[in-house]
C-alpha positions as CSV (number, residue, x, y, z in Angstrom):
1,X,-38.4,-207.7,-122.1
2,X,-35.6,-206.6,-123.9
3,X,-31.9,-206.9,-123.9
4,X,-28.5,-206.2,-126.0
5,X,-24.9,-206.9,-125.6
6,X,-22.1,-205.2,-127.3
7,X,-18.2,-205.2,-127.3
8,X,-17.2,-201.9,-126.2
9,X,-15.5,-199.8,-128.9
10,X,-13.0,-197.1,-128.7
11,X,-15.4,-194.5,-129.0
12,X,-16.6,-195.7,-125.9
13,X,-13.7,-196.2,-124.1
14,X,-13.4,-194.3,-120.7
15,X,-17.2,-193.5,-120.8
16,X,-19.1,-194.1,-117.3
17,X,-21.4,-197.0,-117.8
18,X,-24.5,-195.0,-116.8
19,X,-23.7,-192.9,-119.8
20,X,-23.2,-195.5,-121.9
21,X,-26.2,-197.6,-121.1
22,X,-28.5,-194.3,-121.3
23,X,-26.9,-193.9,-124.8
24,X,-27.2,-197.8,-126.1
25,X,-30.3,-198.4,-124.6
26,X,-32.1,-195.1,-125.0
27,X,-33.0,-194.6,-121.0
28,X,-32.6,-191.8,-119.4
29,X,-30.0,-191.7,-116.6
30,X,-32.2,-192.0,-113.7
31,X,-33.8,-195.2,-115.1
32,X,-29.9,-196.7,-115.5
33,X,-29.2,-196.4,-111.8
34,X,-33.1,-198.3,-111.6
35,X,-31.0,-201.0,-114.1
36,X,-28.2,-201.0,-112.3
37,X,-29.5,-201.2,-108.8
38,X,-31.5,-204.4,-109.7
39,X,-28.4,-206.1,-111.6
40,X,-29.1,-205.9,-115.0
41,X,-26.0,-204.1,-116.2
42,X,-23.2,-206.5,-116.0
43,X,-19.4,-206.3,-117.9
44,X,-17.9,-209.2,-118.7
45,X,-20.6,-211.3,-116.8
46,X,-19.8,-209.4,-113.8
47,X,-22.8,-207.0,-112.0
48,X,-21.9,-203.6,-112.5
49,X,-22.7,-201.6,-108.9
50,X,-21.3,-198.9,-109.4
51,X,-22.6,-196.4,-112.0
52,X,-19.8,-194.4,-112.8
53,X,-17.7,-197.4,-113.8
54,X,-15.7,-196.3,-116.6
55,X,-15.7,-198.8,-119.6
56,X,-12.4,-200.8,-121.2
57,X,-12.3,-201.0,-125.0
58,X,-13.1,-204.7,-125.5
59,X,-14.8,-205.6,-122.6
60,X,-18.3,-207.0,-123.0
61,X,-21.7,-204.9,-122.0
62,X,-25.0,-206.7,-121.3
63,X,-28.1,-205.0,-120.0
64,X,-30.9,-207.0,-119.6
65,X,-34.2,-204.2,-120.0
66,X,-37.5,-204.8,-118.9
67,X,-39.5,-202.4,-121.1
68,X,-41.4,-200.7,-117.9
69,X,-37.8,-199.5,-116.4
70,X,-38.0,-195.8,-117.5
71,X,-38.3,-194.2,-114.7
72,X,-41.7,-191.6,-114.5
73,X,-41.5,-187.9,-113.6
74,X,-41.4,-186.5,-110.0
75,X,-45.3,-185.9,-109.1
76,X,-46.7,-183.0,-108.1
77,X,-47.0,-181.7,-104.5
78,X,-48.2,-178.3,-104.0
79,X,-47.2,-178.2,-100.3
80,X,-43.7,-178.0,-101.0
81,X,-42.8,-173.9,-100.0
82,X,-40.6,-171.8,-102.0
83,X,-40.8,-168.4,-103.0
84,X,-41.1,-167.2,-106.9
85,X,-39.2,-164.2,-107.6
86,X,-39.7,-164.3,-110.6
87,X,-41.7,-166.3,-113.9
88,X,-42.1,-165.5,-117.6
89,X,-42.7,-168.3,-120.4
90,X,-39.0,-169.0,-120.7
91,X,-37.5,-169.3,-117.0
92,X,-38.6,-169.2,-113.4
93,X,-36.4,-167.6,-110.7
94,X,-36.5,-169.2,-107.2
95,X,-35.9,-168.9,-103.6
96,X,-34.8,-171.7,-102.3
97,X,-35.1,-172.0,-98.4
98,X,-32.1,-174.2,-96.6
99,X,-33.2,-177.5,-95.7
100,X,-35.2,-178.2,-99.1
101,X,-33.7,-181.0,-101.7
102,X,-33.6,-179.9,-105.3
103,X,-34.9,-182.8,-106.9
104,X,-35.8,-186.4,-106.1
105,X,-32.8,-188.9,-105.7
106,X,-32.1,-191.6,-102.9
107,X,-33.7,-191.0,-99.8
108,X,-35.5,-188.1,-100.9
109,X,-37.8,-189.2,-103.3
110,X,-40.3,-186.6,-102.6
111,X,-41.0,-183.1,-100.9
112,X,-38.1,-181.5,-102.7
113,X,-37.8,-178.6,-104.8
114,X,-39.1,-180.4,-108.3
115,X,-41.9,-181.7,-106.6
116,X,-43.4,-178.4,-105.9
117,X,-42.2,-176.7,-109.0
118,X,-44.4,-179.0,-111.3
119,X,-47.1,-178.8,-108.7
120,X,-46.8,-174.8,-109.6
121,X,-45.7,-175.3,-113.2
122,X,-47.3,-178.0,-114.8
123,X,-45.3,-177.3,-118.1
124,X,-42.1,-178.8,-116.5
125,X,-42.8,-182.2,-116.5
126,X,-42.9,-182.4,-120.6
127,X,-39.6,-180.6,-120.7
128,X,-37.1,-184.0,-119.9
129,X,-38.2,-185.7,-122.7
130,X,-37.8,-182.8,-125.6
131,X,-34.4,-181.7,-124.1
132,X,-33.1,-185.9,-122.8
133,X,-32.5,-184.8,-119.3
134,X,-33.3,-186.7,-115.9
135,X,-36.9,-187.2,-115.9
136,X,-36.5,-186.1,-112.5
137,X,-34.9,-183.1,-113.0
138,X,-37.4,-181.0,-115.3
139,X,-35.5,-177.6,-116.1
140,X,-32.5,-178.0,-113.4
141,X,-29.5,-176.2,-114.8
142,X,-27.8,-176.1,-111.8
143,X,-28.3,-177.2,-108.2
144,X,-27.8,-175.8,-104.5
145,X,-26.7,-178.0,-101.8
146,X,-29.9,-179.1,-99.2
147,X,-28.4,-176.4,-96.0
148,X,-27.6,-173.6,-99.1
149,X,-30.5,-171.0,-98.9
150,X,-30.9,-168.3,-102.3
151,X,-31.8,-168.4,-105.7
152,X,-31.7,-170.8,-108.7
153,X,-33.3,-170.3,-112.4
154,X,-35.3,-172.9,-114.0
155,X,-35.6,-173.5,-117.5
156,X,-39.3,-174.3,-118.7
157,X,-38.8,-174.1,-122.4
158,X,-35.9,-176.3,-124.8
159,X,-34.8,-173.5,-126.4
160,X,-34.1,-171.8,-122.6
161,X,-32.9,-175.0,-121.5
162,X,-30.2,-175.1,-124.1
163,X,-29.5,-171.1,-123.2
164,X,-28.7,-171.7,-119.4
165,X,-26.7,-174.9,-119.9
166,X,-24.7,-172.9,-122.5
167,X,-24.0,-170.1,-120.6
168,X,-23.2,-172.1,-117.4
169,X,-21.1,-173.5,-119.6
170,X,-19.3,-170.8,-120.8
171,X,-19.5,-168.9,-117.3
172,X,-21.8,-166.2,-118.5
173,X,-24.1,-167.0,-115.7
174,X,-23.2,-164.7,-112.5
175,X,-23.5,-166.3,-109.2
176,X,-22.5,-165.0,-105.9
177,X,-22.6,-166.4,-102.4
178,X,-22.5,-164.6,-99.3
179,X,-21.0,-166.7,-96.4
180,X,-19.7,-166.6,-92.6
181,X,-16.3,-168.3,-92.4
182,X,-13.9,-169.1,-89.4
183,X,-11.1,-167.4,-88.8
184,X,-9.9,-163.8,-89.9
185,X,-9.2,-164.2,-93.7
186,X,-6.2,-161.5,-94.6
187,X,-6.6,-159.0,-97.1
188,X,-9.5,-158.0,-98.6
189,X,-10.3,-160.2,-102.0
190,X,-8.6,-163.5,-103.4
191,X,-9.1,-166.1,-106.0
192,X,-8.9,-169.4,-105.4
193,X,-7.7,-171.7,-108.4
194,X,-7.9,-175.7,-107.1
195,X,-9.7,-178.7,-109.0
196,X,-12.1,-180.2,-107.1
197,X,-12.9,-184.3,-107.2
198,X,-14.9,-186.9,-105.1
199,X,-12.8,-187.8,-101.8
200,X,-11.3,-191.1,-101.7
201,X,-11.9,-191.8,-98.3
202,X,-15.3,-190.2,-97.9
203,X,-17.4,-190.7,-101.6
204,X,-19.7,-188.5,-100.0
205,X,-17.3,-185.3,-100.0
206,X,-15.4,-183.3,-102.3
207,X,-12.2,-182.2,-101.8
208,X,-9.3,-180.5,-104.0
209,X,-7.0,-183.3,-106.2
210,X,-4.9,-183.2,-108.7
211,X,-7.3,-185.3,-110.7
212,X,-10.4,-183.5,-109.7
213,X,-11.9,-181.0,-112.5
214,X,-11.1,-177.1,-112.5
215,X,-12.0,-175.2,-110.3
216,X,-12.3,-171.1,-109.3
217,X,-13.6,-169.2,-106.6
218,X,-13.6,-165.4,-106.3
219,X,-14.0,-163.8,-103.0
220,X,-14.1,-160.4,-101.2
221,X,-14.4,-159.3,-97.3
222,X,-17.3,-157.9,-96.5
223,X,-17.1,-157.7,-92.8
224,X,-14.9,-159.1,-89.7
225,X,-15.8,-160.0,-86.3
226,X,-14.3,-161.0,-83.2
227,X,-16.8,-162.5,-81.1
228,X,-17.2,-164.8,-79.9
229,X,-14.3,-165.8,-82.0
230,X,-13.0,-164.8,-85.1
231,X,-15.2,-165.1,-88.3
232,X,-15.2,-163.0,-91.6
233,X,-18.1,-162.5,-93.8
234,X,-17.7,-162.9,-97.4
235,X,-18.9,-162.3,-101.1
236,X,-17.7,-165.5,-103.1
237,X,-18.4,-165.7,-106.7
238,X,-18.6,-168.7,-108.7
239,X,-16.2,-169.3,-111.8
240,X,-16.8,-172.9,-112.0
241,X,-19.8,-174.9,-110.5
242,X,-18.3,-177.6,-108.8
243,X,-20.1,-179.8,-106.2
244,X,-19.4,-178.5,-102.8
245,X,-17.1,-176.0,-104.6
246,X,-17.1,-173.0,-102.6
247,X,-17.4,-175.3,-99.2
248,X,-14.3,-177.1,-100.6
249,X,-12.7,-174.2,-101.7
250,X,-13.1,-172.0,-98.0
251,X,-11.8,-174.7,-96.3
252,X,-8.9,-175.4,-98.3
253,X,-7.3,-171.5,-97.4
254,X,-8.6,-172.4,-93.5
255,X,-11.4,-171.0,-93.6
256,X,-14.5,-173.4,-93.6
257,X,-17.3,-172.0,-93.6
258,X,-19.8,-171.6,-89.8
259,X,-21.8,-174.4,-89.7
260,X,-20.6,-176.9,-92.1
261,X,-19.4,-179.7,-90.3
262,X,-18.3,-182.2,-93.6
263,X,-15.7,-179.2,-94.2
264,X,-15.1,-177.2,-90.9
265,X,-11.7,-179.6,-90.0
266,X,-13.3,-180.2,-86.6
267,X,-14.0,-176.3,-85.7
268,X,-16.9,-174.7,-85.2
269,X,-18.3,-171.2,-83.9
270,X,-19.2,-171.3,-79.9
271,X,-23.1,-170.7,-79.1
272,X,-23.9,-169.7,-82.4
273,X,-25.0,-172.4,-84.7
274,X,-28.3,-172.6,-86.8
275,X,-28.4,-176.0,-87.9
276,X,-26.7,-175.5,-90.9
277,X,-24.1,-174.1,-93.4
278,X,-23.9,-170.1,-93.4
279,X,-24.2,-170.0,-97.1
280,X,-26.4,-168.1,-99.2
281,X,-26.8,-167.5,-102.7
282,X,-27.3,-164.0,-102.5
283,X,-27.0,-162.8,-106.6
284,X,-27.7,-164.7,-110.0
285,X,-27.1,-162.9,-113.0
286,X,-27.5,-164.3,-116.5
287,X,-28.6,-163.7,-120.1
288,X,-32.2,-163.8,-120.5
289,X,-32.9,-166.6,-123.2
290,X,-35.6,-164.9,-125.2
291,X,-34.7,-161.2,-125.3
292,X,-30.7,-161.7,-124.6
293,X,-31.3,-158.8,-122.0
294,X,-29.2,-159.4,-119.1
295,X,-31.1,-159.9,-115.8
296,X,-30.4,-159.8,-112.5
297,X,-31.9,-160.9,-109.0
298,X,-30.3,-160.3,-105.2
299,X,-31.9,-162.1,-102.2
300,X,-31.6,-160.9,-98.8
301,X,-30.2,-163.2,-95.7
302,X,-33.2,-165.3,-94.4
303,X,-33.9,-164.5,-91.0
304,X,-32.0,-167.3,-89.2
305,X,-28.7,-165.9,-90.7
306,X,-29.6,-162.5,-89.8
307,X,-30.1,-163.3,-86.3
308,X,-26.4,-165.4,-86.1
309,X,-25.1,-162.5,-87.9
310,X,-26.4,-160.0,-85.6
311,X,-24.8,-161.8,-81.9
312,X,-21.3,-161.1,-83.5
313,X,-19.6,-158.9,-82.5
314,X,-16.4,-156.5,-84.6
């Protein structure tokens, strides 16, 4: 077993702990929470329980590390479905259905997306360790909520890794979303400019504060309908990637989108529901890492929005 302590310096001041403890301790992130969740992180003597606790200059760290606590990679399981749209030996394009989990966290440590990605791609599960990502999280660059349908990249490489995150980064990478809202939005395109933070009364939601990180959504009108009540289809482009961002964002102009009952303010579409959230990423555009070619990909509306689209009426 093995432990340290340290007085928390400046440099470290304001850091979440789970950061910091990954850093001192040379775990990854995932294997942290396993630290935290069993006690071993404590400040000034106290148990740490939550891991974004920001650190104090001066206070005291302990963690207490068994050696075995790094967490091991999500394993395989081929009977996960997706679909491919495309692979090469730098990045894999997918088509994410709704209902499927990106990657393993709590309650959902297996059957998501990850899990049948290394099933398909072996390769993956080496690429955490050469880039110090979540071990759980091989080649995730970005995420889609569990009820958002449409396509993601994946890094398999270090070099493609460090490509995507970049260009995420510097909002090079094109992503559009196609989604159903309520209500009959006026005019025909919009931007909406609103930093985004955890809820204080509901951790498990998002919503706009002043404290929250920047945020931007872009959105056009693609179609309006009437019955049986008013809803407007839209195009909504990503500017930012914030949690929840264009879920927060709709809502925020009163216009939640169909289905989406965390957001939708207590409204919902009569007769019409599918289970979940009418949001699909329909485009992703980005700079291919190897060739610097820019490549694109469009994914039509699964079936189960087509058919709620279809009983509307203009």
């Amino acid at each position: 077993m093995s432990a340290f302590s340290v007085v928390v310096p400046a440099s470290l001041a304001g850091v979440r702990v789970d950061r910091a403890v990954a850093l001192l301790a040379d775990v990854s992130r995932s294997s942290v929470d396993i630290l935290v969740a069993a006690g071993r992180v404590t400040i000034d003597g106290r148990a740490v329980t939550s891991r974004s606790t920001r650190l104090v200059e001066g206070q005291t760290l302990d963690v207490d590390r068994p050696d075995e606590v790094d967490a091991p990679g999500p394993e395989a399981d081929p009977t996960v479905e997706f679909v491919v749209v495309h692979a090469d030996d730098a990045v894999i394009v997918v088509d994410k259905p709704a209902g499927l989990v990106v990657h393993p966290g709590a309650g959902h440590r297996s059957g998501t997306l990850v899990n049948g990605l290394v099933a398909r791609f072996p390769d993956l599960s080496d690429l955490p360790g050469l880039v110090d990502s979540e071990p759980d999280r091989p080649g995730i660059v970005h995420r889609l909520d569990r009820g958002t349908s449409g396509l993601m990249v994946v890094a398999r490489t270090p070099d493609a890794y460090h490509s995507l995150v970049g260009q995420l980064s510097s909002r090079e990478v094109s992503r559009t979303y196609r989604a159903l809202v309520l209500g009959t939005i006026e005019g025909e395109s919009g931007l909406i400019d609103a930093p985004i933070g955890r809820s204080v009364s509901s951790p498990t939601r998002m919503a706009i504060t002043r404290k929250g990180k920047e945020a931007r959504t872009r959105y056009r009108v693609e179609q309006r309908f009437t019955l049986p009540a008013p809803t407007t289809l839209v195009r909504a482009s990503l500017e930012t990637g914030r949690t929840h961002q264009i879920r927060v964002h709709l809502s925020a102009i009163g216009h939640p989108v169909v289905g989406d009952p965390p957001y939708d303010q207590g409204r919902s579409l009569p007769d019409a529901s599918v289970g979940r959230p009418f949001l699909h990423a329909y485009a992703l555009a980005f700079d291919h890492p190897v060739t610097g070619e820019r490549v694109s990909w469009t994914s039509e509306l699964p079936d189960d929005l087509t058919a709620q689209l279809a009983a509307l009426e203009e």
